[in-house]
N, CA, C and O atoms as a DFTB+ gen file, in Angstrom:
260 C
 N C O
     1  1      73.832     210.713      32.772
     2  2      73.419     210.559      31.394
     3  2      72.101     209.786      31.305
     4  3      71.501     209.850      30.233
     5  1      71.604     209.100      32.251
     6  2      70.558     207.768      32.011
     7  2      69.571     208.987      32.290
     8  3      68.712     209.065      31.411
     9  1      69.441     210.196      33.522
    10  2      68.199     210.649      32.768
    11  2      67.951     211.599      31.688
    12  3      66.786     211.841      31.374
    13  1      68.864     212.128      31.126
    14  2      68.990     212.879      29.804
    15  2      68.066     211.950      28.950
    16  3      66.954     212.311      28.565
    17  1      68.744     210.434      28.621
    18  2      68.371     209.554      27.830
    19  2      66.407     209.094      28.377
    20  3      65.464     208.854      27.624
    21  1      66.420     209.114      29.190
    22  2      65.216     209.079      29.942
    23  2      63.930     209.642      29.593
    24  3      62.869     209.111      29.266
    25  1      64.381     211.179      29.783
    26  2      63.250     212.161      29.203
    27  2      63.821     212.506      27.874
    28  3      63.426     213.569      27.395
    29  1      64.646     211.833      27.216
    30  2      64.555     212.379      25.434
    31  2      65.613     213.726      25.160
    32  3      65.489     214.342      24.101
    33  1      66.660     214.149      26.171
    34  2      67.066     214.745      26.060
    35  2      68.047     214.573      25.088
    36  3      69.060     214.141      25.637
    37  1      68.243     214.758      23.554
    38  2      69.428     214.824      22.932
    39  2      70.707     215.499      22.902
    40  3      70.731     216.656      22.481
    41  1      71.725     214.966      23.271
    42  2      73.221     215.201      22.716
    43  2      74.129     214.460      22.294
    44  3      74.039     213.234      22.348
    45  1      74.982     214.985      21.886
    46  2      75.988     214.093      20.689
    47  2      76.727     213.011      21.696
    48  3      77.654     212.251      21.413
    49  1      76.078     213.161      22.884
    50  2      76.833     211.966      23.668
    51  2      76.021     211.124      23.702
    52  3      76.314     209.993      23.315
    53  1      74.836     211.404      24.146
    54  2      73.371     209.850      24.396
    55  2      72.806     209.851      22.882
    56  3      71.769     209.204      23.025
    57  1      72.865     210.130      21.789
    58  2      71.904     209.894      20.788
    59  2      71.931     208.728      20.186
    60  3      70.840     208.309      19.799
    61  1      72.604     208.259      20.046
    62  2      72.725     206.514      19.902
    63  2      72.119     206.284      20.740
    64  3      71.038     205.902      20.293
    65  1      72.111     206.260      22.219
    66  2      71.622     205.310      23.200
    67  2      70.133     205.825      22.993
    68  3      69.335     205.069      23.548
    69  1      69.486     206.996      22.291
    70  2      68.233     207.481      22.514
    71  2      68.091     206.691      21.217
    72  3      67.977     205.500      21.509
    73  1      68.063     206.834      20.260
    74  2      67.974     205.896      19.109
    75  2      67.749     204.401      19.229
    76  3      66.870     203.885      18.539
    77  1      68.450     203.700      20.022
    78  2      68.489     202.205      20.359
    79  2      67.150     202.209      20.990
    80  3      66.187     201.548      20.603
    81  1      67.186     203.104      22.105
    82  2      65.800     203.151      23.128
    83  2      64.410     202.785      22.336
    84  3      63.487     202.021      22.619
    85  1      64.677     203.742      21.119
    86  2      63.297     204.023      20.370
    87  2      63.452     203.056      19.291
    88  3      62.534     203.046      18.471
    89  1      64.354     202.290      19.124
    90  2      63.654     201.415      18.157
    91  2      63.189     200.049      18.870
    92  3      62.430     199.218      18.370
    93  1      63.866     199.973      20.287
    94  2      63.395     198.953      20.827
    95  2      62.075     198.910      21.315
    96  3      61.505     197.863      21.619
    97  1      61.564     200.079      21.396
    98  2      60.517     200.529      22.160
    99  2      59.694     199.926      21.042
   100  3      58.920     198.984      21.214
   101  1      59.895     200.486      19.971
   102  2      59.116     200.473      18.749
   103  2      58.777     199.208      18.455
   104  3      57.601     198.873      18.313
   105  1      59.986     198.224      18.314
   106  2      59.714     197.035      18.005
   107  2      58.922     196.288      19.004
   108  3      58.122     195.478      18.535
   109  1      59.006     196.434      20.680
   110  2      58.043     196.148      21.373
   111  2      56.522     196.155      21.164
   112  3      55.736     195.226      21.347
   113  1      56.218     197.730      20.630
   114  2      55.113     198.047      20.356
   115  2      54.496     197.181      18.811
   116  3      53.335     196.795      18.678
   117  1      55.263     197.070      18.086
   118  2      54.848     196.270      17.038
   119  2      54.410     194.882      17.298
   120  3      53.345     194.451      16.857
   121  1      55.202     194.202      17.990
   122  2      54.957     193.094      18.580
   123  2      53.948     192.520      18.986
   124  3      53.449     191.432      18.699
   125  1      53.367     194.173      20.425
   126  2      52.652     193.840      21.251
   127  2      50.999     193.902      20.505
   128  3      49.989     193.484      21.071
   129  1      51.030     194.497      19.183
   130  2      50.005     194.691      18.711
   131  2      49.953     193.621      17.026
   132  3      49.131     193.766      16.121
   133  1      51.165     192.556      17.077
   134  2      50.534     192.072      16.457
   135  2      50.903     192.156      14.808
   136  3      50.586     191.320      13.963
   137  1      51.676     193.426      14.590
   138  2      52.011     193.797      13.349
   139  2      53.571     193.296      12.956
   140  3      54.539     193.496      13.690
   141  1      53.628     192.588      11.623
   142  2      54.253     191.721      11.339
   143  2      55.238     192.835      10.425
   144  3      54.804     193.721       9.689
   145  1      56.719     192.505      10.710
   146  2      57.827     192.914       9.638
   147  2      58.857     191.963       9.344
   148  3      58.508     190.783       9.309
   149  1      59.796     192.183       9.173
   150  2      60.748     191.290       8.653
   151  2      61.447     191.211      10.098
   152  3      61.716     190.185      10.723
   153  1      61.636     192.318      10.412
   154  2      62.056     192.369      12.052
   155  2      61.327     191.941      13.418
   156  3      61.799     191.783      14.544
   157  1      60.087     191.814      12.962
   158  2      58.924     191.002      14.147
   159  2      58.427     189.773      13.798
   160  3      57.714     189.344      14.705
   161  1      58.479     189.266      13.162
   162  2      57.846     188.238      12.293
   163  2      58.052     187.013      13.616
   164  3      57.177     186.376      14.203
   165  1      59.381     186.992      13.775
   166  2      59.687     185.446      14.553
   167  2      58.812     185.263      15.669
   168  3      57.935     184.441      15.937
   169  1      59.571     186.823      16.568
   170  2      58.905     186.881      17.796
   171  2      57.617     186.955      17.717
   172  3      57.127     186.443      18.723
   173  1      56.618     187.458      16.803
   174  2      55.220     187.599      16.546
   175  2      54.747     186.165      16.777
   176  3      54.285     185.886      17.883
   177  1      54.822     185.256      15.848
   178  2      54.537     184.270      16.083
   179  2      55.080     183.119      17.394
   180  3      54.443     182.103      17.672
   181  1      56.098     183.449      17.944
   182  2      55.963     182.871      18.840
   183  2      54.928     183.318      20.216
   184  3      54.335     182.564      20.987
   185  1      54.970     184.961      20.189
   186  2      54.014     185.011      20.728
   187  2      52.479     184.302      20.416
   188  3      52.020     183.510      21.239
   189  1      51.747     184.632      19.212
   190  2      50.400     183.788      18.814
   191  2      50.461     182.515      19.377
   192  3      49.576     182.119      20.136
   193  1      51.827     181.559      18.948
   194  2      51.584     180.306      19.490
   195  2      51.470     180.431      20.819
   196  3      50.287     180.371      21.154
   197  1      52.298     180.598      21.824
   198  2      52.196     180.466      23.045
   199  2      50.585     180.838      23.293
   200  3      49.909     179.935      23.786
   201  1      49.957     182.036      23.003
   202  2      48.719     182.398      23.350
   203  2      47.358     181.206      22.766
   204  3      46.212     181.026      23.178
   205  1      48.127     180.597      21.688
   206  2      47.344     179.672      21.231
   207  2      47.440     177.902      21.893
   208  3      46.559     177.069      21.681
   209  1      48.420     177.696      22.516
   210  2      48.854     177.091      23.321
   211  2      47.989     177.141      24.352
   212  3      47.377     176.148      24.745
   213  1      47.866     178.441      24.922
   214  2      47.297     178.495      26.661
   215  2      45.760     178.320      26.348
   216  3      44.906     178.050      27.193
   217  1      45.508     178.550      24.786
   218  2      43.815     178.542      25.005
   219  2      43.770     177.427      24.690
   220  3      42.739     176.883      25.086
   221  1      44.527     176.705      24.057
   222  2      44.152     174.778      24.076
   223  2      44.030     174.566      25.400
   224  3      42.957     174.178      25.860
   225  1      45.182     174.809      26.235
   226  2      44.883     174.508      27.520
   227  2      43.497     174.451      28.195
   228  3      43.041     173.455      28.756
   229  1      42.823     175.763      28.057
   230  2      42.158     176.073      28.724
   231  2      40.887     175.011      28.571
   232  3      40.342     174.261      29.381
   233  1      40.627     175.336      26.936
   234  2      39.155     174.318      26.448
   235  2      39.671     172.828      26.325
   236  3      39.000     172.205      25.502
   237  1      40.856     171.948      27.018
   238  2      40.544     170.904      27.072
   239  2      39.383     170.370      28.041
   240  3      39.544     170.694      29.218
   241  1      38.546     169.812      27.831
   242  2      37.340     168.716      28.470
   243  2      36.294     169.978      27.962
   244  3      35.119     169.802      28.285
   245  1      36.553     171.039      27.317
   246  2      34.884     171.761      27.208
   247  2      33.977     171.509      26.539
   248  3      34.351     171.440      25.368
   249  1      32.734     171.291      26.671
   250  2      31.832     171.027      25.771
   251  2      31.031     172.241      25.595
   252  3      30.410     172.896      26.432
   253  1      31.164     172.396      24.420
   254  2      29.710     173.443      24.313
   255  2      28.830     173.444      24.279
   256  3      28.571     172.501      23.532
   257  1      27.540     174.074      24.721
   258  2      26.234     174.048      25.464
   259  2      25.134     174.483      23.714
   260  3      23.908     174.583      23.764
């Protein structure tokens, strides 16, 4: 069944599991780009912080020229 579900093959046995696939996928992709829902919102921002985090890191002692 995992590669039916794999390449997108639908039947009344994997379509839930193809469904789950694609919204997780989806919500990944929302995430990874940043776009905010009621369903990404948390993880969104924890991502920004962390990324905003590592660039404090980075420019502590920098001076700009």
């Amino acid at each position: 069944m995992s590669l039916s579900i794999e390449i997108g093959y639908v039947t009344k046995e994997n379509v839930n599991l193809i469904l789950a696939k694609a919204a997780q996928q989806a919500r990944s992709l929302a995430i990874a780009a940043g776009f905010l829902t009621d369903d990404t919102k948390d993880a969104t921002i924890q991502k920004a912080s962390g990324q905003a985090k590592a660039l404090a890191g980075k420019l502590k002692g920098y001076t700009p020229q």
